[in-house]
C-alpha positions, 0 to 999 in steps of 0.5 A: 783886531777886536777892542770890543772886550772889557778894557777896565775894572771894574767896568763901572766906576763908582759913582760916589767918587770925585776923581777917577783913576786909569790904573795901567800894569807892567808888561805881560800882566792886566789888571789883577795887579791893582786887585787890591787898590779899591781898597787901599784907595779913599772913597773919593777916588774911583780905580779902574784897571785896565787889562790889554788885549790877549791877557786875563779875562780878554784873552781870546783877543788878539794881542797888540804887537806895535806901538801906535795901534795900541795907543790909538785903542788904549786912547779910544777906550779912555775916551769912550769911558769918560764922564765929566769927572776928573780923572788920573793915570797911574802906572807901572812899568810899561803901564807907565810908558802908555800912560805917559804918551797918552796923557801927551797926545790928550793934551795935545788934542785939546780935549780931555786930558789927565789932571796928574800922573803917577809914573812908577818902575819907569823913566824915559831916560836911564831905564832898560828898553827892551829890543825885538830881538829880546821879545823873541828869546826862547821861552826857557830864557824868557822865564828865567829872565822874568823869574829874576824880576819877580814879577808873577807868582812863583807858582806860576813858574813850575805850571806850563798851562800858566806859563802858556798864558803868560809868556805871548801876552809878556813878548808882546809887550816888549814888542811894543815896548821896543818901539818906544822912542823919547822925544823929550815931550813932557806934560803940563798937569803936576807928575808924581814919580815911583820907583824900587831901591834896587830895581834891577830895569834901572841902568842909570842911578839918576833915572828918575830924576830926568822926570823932574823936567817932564812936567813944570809941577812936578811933585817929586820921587818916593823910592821903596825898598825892593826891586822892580816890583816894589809896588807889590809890597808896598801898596798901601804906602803908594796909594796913600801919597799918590791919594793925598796928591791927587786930592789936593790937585783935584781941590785945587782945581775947584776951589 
């Protein structure tokens, strides 16, 4: 399986930036989702999207369907990547789901590990988890059911070449996102939580609050109106908390 395509978004992160930050999407989708974050972001933090496999501009790759293979490639490309800056996570959904374990097994390793986390459309307690049965649902079903979460374009919907496109990518995902198991591991670097009013993937009105003890510097949950993908609508706000936050852990860091 190849992991030689363009992992990030750009490829290069500025160099003018202080902090880096691992931007990971939702199921099914790459990094066309944080388009407009390099903009919405200060000068002093450097965004890089990540796209997986199988999707958008690596497309004739072929896609991760097991949990472990994917960490394992997702984890080797951050590494590969680093410099001697700073750097962060955010992500949303299954995004969240990998940015969280990867940020476990760098602290676990001793080496390079995030200096905060942002976790957004997901908890490891309380939120809906998909099973293998479900990634393998007719294409029809499988389109109504992303449809009632919003989370691509509607014209995507109504084009069979994007839907030919979407659909392989978004099974894949729950494939691996049906093997998530939670061990109750938590991080020690400060954790900031995301999420929509009325998300239709939380099943448990409390969800979120399970991050609190995830982290000993947790630094709290900021709800949206909007479903799962709240984060559409409500970029600017996400990204200027998350920025103030992430720049006072990085001052605090060499002061």
């Amino acid at each position: 399986m190849s992991r030689e395509g363009q992992w990030f978004h750009p490829a290069e992160p500025s160099l003018d930036a202080s902090v880096r930050l691992f931007l990971l999407p939702h199921a099914g989708s790459g990094a066309i989702i944080y388009r407009d974050w390099e903009n919405l972001l200060p000068s002093d933090i450097a965004p890089q999207a990540v796209t997986l496999p199988g999707r958008h501009n690596r497309r004739g790759e072929a896609t991760f369907e097991d949990w472990d293979p994917l960490l394992d490639a997702l984890h080797e490309a951050v590494l590969d990547d680093l410099d001697d800056r700073p750097f962060a996570f955010f992500g949303h959904c299954l995004g969240a789901q990998l940015a969280f374990r990867l940020a476990i097994r760098m602290e676990e390793d001793g080496g390079p590990a995030p200096v905060m986390l942002g976790m957004s459309g997901w908890s490891p307690q309380g939120f809906f988890l998909p099973t293998e049965e479900q990634s393998r649902m007719p294409a029809a079903e499988m389109v109504e059911w992303i449809k009632k979460l919003g989370s691509f374009p509607a014209e995507i919907y109504d084009n069979p070449e994007m839907l030919a496109l979407v659909v392989p990518a978004l099974r894949a995902d729950l494939r691996v996102a049906a093997q998530y198991v939670d061990d109750k591991a938590g991080v020690s670097c400060p954790l900031a939580s995301y999420g929509g009013r009325s998300d239709p993937l939380q099943e448990h009105p409390d969800a979120m609050t399970h991050w609190a003890g995830r982290s000993p510097d947790y630094l709290g949950h900021s709800e949206y109106p909007g479903g799962h993908f709240y984060i559409d609508a409500h970029a600017q706000s996400v990204t200027a908390h998350f920025a103030q936050r992430l720049q006072r852990v990085v001052s605090a860091l060499v002061s």
